[in-house]
MARSEDO-570316 format. One record per residue: residue number from 1; chain; x, y, z of N, C-alpha, C, O in turn. Coordinates in steps of 0.1 Angstrom, whole numbers. Layout:
[NUM,"A",[X,Y,Z],[X,Y,Z],[X,Y,Z],[X,Y,Z]]
...
This chain:
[1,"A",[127,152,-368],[120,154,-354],[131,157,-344],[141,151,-342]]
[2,"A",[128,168,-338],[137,171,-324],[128,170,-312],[117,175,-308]]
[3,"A",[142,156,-309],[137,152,-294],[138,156,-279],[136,151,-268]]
[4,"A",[144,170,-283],[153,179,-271],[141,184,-264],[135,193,-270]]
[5,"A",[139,179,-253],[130,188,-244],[128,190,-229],[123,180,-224]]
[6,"A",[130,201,-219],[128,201,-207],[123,193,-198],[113,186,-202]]
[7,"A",[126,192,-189],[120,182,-176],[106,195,-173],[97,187,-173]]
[8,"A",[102,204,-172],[98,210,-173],[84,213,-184],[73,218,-183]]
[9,"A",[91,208,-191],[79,206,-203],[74,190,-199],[63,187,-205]]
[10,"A",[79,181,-192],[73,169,-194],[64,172,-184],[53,170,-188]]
[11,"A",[65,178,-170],[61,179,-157],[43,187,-161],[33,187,-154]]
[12,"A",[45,191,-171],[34,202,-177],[27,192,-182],[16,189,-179]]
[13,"A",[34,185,-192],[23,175,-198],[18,160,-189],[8,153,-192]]
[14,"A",[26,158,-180],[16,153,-170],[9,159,-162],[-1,153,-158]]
[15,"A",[11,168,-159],[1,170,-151],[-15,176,-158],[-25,176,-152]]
[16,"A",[-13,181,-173],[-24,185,-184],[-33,170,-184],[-45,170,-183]]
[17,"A",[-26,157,-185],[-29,151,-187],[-36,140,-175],[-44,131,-178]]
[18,"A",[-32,142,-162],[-37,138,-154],[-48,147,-150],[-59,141,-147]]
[19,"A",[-48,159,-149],[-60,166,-146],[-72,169,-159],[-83,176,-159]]
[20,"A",[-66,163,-168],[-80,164,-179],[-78,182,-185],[-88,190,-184]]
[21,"A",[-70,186,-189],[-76,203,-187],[-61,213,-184],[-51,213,-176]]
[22,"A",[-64,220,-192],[-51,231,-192],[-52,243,-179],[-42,249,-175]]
[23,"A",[-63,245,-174],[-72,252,-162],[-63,245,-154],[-52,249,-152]]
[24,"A",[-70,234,-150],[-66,227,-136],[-50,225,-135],[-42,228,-126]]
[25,"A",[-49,218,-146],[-33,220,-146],[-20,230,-141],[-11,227,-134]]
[26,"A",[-24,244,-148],[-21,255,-143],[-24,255,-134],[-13,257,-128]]
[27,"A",[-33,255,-125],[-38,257,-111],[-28,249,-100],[-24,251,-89]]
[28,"A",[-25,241,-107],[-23,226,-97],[-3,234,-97],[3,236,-87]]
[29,"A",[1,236,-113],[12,246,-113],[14,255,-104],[24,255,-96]]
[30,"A",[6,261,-105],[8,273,-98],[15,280,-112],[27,282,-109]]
[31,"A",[13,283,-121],[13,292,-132],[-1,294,-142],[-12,289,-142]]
[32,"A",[6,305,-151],[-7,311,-158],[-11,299,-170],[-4,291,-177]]
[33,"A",[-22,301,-169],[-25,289,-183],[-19,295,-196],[-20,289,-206]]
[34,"A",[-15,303,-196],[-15,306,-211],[7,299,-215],[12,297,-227]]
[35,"A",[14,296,-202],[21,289,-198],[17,281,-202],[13,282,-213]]
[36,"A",[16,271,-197],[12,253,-202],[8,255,-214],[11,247,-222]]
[37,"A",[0,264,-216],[-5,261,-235],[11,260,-242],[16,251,-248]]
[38,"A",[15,271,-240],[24,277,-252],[42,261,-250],[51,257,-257]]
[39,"A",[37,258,-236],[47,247,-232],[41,234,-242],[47,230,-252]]
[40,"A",[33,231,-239],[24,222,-243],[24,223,-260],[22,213,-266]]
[41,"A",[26,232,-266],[23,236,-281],[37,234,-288],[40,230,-299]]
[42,"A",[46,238,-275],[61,235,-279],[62,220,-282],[62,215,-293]]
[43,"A",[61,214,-268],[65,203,-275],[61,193,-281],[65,181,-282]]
[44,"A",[49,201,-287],[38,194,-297],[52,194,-313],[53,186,-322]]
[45,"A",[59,204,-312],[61,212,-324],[70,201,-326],[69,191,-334]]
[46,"A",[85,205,-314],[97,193,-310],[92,185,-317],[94,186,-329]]
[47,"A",[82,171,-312],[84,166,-314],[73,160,-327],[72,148,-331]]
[48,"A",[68,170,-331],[62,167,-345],[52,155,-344],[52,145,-352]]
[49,"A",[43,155,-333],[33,152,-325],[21,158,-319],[23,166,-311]]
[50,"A",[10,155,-322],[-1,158,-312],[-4,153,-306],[-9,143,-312]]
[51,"A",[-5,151,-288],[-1,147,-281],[-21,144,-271],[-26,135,-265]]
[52,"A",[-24,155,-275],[-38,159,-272],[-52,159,-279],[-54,171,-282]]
[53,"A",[-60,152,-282],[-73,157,-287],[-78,173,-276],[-77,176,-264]]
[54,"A",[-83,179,-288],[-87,191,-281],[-103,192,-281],[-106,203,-287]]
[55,"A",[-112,188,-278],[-125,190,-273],[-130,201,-272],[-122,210,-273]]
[56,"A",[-147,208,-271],[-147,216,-271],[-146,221,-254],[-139,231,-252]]
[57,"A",[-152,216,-246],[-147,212,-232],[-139,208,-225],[-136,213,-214]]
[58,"A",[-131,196,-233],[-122,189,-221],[-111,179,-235],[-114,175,-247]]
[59,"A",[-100,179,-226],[-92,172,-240],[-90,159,-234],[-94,155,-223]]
[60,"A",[-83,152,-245],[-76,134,-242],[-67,131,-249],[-63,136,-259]]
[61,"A",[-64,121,-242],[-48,120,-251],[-52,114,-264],[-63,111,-268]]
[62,"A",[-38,114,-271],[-39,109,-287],[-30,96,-283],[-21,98,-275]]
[63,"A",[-31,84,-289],[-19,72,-290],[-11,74,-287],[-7,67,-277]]
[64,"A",[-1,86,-293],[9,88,-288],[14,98,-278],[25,99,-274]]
[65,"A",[2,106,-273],[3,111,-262],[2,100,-247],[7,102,-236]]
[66,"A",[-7,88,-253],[-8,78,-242],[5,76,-239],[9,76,-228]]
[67,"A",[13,72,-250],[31,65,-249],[37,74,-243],[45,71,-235]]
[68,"A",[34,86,-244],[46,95,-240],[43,95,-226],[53,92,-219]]
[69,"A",[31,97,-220],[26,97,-206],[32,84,-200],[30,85,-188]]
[70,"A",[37,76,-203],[41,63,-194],[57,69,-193],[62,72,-182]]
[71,"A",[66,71,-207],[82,76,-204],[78,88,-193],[82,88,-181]]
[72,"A",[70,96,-198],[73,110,-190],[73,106,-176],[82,107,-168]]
[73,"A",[59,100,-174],[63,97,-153],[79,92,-153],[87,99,-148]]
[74,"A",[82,80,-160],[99,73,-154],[104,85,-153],[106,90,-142]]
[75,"A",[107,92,-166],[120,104,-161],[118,110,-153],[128,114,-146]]
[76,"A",[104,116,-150],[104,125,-138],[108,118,-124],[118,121,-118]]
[77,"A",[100,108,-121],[106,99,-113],[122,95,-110],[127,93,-99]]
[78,"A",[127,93,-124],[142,93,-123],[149,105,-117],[157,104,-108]]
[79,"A",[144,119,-123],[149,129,-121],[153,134,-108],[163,138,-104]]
[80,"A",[135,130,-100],[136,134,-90],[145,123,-80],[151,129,-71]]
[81,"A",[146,111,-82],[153,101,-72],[170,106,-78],[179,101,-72]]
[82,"A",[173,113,-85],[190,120,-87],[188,133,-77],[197,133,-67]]
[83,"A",[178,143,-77],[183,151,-71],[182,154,-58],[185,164,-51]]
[84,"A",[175,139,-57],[171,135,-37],[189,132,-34],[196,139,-27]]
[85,"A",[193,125,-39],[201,117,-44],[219,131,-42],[230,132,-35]]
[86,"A",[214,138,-49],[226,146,-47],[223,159,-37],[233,167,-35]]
[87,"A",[211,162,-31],[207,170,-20],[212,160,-9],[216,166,0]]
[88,"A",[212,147,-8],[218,141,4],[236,140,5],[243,136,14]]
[89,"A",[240,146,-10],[254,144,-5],[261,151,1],[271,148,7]]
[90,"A",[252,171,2],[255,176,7],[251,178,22],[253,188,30]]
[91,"A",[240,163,24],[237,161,38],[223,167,41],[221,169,52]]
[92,"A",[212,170,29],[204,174,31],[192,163,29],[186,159,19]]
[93,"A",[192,160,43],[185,145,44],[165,147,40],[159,158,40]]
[94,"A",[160,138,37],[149,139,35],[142,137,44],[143,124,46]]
[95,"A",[134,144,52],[129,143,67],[118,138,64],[111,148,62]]
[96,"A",[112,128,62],[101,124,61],[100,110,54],[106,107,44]]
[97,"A",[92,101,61],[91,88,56],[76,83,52],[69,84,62]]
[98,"A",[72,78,43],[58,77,41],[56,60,40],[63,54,32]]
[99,"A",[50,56,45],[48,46,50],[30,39,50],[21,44,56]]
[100,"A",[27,26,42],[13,20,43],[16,10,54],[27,4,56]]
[101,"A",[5,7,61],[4,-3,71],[-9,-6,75],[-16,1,82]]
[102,"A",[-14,-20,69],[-26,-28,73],[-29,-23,86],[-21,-17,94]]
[103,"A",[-44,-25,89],[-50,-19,102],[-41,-32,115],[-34,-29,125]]
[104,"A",[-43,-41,111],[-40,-54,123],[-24,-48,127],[-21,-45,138]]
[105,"A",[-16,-47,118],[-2,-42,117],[-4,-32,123],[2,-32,134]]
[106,"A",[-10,-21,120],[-9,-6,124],[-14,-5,139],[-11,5,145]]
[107,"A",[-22,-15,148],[-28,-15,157],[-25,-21,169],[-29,-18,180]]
[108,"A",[-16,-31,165],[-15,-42,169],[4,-45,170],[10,-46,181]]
[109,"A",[10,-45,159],[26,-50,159],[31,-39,157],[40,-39,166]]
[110,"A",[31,-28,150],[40,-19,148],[38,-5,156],[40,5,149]]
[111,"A",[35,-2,165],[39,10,174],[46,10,181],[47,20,188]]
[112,"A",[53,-1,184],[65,-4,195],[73,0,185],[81,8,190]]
[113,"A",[78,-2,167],[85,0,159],[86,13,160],[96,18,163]]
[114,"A",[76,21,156],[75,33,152],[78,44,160],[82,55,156]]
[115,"A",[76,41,173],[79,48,185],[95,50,188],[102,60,191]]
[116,"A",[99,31,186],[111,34,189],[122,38,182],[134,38,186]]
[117,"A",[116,42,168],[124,49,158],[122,62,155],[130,69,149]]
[118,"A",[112,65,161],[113,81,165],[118,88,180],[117,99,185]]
[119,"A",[122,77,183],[131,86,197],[140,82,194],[148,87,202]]
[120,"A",[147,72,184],[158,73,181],[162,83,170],[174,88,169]]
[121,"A",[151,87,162],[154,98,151],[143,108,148],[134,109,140]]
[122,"A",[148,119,161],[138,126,166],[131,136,151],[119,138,150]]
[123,"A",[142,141,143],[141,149,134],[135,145,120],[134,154,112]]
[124,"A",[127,125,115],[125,123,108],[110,125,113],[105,123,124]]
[125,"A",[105,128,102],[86,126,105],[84,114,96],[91,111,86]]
[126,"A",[70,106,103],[65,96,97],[53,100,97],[47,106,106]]
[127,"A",[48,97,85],[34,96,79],[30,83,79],[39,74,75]]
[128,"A",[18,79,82],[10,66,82],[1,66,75],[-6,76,73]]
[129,"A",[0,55,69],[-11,52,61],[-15,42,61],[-7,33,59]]
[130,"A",[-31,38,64],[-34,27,68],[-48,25,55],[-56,34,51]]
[131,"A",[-47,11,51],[-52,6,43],[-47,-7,37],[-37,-13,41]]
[132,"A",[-56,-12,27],[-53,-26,25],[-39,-29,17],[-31,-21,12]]
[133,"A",[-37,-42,16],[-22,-47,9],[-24,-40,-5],[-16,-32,-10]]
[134,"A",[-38,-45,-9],[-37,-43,-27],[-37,-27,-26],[-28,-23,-33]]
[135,"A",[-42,-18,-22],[-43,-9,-23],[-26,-1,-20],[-19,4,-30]]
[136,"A",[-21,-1,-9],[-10,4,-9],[-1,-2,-23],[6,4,-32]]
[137,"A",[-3,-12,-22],[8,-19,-37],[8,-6,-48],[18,-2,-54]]
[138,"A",[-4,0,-48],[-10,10,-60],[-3,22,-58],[3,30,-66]]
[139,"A",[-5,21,-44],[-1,34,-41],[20,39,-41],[27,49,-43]]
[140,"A",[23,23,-35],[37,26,-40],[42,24,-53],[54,25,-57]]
[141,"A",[31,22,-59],[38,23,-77],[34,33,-84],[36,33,-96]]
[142,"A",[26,46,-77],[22,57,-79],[31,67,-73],[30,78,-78]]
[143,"A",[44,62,-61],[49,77,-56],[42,80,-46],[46,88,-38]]
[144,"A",[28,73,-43],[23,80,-28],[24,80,-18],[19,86,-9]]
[145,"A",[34,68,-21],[37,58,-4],[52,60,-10],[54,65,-21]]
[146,"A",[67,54,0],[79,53,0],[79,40,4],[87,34,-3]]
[147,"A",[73,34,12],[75,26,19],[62,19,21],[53,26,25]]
[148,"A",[59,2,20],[42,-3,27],[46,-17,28],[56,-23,24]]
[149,"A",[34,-21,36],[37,-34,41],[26,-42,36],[14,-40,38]]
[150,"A",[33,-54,26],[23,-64,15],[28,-77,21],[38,-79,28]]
[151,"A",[19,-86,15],[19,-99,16],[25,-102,7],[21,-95,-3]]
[152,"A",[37,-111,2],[45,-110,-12],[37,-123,-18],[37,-134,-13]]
[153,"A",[31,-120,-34],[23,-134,-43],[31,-126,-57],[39,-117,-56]]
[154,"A",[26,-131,-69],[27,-127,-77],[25,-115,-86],[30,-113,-97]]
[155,"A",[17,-104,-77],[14,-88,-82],[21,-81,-78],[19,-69,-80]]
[156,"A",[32,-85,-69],[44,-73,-63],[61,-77,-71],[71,-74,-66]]
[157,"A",[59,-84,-83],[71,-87,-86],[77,-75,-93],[87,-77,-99]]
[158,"A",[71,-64,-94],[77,-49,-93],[78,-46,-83],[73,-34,-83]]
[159,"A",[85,-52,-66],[83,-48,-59],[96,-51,-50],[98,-63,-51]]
[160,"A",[105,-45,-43],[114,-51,-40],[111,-53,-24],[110,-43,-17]]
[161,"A",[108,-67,-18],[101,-71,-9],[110,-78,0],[118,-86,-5]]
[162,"A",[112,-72,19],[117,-80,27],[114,-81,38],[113,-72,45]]
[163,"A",[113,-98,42],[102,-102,49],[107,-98,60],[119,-97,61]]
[164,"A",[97,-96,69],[104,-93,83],[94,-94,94],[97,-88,104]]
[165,"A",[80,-103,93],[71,-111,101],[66,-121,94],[63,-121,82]]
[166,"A",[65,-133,103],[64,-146,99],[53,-147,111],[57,-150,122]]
[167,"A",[35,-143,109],[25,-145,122],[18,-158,114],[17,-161,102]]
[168,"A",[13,-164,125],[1,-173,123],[-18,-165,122],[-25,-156,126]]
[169,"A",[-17,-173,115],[-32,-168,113],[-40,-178,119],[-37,-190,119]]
[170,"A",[-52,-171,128],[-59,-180,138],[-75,-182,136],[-80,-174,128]]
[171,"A",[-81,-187,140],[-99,-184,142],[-101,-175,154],[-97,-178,165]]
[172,"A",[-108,-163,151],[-109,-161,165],[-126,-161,167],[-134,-158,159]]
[173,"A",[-129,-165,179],[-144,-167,185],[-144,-163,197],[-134,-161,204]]
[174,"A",[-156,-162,199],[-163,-161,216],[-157,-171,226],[-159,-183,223]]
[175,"A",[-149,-168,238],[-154,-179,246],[-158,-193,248],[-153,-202,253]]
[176,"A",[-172,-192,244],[-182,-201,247],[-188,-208,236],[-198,-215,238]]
[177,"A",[-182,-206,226],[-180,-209,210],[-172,-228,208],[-161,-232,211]]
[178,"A",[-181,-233,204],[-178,-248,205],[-164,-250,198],[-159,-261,198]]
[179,"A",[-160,-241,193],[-145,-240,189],[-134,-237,198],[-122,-240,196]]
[180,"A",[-139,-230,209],[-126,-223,216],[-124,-234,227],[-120,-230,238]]
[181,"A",[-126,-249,224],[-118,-259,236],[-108,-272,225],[-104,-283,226]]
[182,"A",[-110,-258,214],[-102,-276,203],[-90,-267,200],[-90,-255,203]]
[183,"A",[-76,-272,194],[-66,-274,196],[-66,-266,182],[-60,-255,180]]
[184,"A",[-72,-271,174],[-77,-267,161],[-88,-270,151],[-94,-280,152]]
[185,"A",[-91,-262,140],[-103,-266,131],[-97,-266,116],[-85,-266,112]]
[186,"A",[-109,-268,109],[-104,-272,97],[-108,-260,86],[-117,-251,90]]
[187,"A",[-105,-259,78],[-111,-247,68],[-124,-249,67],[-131,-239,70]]
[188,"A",[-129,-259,63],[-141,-261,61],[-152,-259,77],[-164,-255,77]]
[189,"A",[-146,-263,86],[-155,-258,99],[-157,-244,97],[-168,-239,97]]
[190,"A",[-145,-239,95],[-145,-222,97],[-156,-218,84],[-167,-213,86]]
[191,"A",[-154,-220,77],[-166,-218,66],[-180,-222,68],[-190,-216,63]]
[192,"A",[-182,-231,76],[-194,-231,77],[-204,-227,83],[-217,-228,83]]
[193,"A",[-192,-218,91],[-200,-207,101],[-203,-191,97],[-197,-188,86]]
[194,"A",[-211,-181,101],[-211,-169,99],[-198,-164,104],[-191,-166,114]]
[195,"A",[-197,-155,92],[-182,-148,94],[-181,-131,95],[-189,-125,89]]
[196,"A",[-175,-128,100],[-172,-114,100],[-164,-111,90],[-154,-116,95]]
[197,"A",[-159,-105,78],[-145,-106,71],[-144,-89,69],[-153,-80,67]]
[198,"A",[-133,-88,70],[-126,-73,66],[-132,-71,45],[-136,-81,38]]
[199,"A",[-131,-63,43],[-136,-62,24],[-127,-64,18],[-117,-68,25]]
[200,"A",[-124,-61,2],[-117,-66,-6],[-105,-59,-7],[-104,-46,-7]]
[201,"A",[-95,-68,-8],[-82,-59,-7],[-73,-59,3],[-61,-56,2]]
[202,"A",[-79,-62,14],[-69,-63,29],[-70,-80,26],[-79,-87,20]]
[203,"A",[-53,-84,35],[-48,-96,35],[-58,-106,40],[-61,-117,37]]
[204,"A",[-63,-95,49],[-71,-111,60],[-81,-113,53],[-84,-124,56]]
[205,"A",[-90,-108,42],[-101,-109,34],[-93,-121,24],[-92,-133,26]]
[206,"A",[-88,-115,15],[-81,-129,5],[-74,-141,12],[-73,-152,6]]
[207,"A",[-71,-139,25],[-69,-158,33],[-81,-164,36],[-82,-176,37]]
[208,"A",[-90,-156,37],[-104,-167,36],[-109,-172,21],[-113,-183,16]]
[209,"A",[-106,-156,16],[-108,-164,-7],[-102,-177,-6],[-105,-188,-9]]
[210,"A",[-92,-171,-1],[-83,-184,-5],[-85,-199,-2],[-83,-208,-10]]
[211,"A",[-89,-199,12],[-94,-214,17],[-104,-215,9],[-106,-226,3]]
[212,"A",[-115,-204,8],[-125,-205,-1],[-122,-215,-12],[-128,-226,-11]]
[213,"A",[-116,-214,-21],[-109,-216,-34],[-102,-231,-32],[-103,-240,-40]]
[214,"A",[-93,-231,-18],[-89,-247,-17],[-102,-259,-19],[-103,-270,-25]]
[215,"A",[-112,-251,-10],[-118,-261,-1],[-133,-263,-14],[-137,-274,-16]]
[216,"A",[-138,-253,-21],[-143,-253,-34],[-156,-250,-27],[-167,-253,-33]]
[217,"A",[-157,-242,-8],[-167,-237,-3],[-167,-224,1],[-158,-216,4]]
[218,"A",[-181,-221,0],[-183,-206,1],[-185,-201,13],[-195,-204,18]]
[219,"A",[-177,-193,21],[-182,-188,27],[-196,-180,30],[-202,-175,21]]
[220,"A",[-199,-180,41],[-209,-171,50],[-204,-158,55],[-197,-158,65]]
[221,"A",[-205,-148,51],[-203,-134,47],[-216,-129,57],[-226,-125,52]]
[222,"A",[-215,-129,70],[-224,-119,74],[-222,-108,79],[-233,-103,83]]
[223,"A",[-208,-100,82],[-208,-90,82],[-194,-87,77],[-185,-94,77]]
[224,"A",[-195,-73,71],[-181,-66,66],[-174,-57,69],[-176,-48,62]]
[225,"A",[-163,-54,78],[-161,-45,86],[-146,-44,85],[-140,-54,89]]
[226,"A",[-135,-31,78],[-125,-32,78],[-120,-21,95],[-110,-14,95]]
[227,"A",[-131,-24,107],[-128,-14,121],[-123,-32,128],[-130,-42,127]]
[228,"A",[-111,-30,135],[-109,-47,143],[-121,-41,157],[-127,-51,162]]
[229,"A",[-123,-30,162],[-127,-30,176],[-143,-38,172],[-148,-46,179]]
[230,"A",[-149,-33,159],[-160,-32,158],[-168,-50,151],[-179,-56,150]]
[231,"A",[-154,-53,148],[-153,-71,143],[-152,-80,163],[-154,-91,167]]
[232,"A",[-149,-72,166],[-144,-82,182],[-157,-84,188],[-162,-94,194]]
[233,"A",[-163,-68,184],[-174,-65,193],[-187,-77,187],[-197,-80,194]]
[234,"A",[-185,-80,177],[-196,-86,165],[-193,-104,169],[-202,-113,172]]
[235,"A",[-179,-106,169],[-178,-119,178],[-177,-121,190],[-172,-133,191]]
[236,"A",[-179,-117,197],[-181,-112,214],[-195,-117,215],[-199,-127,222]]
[237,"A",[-204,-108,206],[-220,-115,208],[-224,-122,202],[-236,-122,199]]
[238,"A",[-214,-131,197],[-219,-146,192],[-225,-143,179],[-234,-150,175]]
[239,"A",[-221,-132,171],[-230,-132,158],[-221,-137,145],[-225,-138,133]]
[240,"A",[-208,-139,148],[-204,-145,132],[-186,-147,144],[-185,-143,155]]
[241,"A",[-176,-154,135],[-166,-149,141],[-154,-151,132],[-157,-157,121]]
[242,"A",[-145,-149,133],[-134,-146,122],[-125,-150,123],[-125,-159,131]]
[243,"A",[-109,-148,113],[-96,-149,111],[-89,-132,119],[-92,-120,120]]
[244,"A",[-79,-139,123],[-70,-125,128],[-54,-133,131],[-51,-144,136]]
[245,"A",[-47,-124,127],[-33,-129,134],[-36,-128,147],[-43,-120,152]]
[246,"A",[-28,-140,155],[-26,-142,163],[-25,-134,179],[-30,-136,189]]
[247,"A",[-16,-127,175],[-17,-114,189],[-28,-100,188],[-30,-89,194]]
[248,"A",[-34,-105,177],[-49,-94,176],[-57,-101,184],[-64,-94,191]]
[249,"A",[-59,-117,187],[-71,-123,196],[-67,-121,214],[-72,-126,223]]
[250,"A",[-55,-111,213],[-53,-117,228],[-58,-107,238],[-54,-97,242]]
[251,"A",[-71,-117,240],[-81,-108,250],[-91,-117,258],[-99,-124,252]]
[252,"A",[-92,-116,272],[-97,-126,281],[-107,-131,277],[-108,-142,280]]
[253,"A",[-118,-126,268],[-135,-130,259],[-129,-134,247],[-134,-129,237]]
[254,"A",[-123,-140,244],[-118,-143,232],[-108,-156,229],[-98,-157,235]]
[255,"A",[-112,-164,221],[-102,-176,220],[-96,-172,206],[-102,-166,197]]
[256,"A",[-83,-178,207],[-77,-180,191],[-73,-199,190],[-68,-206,198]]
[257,"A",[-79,-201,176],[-79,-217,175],[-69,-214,162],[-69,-205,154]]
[258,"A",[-61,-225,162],[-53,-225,147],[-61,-231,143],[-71,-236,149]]
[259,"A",[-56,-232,130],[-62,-240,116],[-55,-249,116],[-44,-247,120]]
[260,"A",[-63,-266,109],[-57,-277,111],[-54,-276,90],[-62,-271,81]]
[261,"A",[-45,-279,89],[-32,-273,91],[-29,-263,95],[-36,-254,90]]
[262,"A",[-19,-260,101],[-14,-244,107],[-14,-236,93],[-12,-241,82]]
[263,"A",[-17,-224,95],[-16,-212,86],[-11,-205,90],[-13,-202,102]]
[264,"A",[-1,-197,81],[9,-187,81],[12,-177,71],[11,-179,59]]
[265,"A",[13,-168,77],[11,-151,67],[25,-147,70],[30,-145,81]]
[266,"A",[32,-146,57],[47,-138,56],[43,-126,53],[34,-125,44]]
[267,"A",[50,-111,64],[45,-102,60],[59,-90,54],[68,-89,62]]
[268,"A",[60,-82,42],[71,-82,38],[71,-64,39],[61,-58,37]]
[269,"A",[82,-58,40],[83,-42,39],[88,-42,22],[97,-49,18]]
[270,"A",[81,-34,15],[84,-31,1],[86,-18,-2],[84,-10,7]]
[271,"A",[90,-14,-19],[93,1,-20],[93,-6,-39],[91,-18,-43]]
[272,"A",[95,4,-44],[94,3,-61],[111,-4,-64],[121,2,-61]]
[273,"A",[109,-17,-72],[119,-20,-76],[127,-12,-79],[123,-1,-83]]
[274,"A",[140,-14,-79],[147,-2,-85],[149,15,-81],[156,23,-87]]
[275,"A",[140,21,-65],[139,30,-69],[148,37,-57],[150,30,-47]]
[276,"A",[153,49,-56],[161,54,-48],[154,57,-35],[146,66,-34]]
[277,"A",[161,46,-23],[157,53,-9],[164,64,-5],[176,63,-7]]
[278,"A",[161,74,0],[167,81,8],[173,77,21],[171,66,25]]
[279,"A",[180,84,27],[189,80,41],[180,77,50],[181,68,58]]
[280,"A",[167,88,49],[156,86,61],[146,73,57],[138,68,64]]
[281,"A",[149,68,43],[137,57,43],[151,43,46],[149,33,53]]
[282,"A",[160,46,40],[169,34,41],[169,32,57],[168,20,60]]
[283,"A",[169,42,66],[176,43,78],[163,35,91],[163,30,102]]
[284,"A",[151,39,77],[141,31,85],[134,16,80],[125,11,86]]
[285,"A",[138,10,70],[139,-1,66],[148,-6,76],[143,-10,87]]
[286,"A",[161,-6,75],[171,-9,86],[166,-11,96],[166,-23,98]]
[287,"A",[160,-2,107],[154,-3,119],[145,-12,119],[145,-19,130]]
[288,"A",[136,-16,108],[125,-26,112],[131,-38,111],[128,-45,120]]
[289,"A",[139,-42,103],[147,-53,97],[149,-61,113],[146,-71,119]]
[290,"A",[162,-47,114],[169,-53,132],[163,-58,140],[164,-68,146]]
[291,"A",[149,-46,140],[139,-51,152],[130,-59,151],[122,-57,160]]
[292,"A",[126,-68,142],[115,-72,134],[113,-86,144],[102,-90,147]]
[293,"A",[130,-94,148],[124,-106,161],[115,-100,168],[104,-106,168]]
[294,"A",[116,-89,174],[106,-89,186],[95,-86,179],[87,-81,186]]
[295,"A",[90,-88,167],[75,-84,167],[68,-102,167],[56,-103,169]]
[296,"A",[76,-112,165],[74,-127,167],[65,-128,180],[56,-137,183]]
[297,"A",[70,-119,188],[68,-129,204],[57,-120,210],[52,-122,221]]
């Protein structure tokens, strides 16, 4: 068996394989199909493997096409973190930083960050991306993100995670809400009320599972909304009311009550264990790090 084969030939068989199809593939290439076949046939030969069921429509992998699709992403992955890697030695920085950030985060704590890191580094562009914890997790173990902001538990220990907000998590209600003259409540009060909750996958949805799960009660789920203006507007008119970090409630129609015991959300900047930052992601890790007291107050 000869195991000698192009980065080029791997880049073909993922992508044959992620798009189902030698067509799409090509397309997605930007070469001729009859390319990817004859690549694809190669290193069928190499490696004295068929790598593909061939259909009369649409192909799928074979066992050992599954195996090879898991090495093939690392190396590409590797490849590409070398030649970011030596395009920066000759100073050819990577202008762009891709970044996940929860809605409450993205709305609320981080635009004083983001602002002030682009007038300090006029030439990097940032991309935002807003969506839930579990989701971005996905997305930076996919390459689609550089950079996202998770809650750190047990499903990011492929993740190399550094905290850099310590908020309280509060009840927020109406005003006039028999809750907004107490000091604090208890999980179980907050559950027994109609709730507003963000859907599955954003942090503030799993801190209520969670008490759920302490307390061995179910919440009241009466509405679901991952919009904050359109959650305020919903406890404003007395129709359910919710969990939010703390400087999300701060608004004159609005009380924030802690939870008796206090509750607290560590919130952490992550990127793929192991994997190479560039100067523009390192440069912006750094930035949040330094400035991360002021997002406390």
């Amino acid at each position: 068996m000869n195991l000698s084969f192009d980065l080029r030939a791997l880049r073909y068989f993922v992508a044959v394989a992620e798009h189902g199809g030698f067509t799409r593939a090509a397309q997605t290439l930007h070469v001729a199909q009859s390319a990817v076949s004859q690549t694809i046939a190669g290193l069928e030969s190499r490696l004295e493997l068929r790598l593909f069921h061939r259909h009369e429509r649409r192909i799928s992998l074979t066992p050992e096409g599954e195996l090879l699709l898991g090495q093939a992403r690392d190396l590409l992955s590797q490849a590409e973190s070398i030649e970011l890697a030596m395009r920066e030695v000759h100073g050819l920085v990577k202008g762009e930083v891709r970044i996940g950030i929860p809605s409450m985060l993205g709305s609320y704590y981080f635009p004083p960050l983001l602002m002030g890191f682009k007038s300090r580094h006029p030439g990097i562009r940032l991309t935002v991306v807003e969506a839930g914890t579990r989701r971005l997790q996905r997305m930076i173990a996919e390459g689609e993100l550089d950079l996202g902001v998770v809650t750190e538990d047990a499903s990011t220990h492929r993740l190399e995670c550094h905290r850099f907000l310590r908020e309280e998590m509060v009840v927020c209600v109406p005003k006039d809400h028999r809750f907004a003259q107490r000091e604090s409540v208890t999980a179980r009060d907050v559950l027994s009320e109609p709730l507003v909750l963000f859907q599955d996958g954003y942090f503030h949805r799993e801190f209520v599972d969670r008490l759920a799960t302490e307390t061995g009660q179910q919440p009241q789920v009466a509405f679901q909304s991952n919009l904050i203006p359109l959650t305020k507007a919903i406890v404003r008119q007395g129709f359910g009311i919710t969990t939010f970090l703390r400087r999300v409630v701060e608004e004159p129609d609005l009380a924030a009550v802690s939870f008796e015991p206090s509750a607290w959300l560590d919130l952490s900047l992550a990127w793929n264990q192991g994997a190479y930052l560039s100067r523009a992601e390192r440069t912006f890790v750094d930035f949040v790090l330094e400035h991360s007291p002021r997002l406390q107050h």
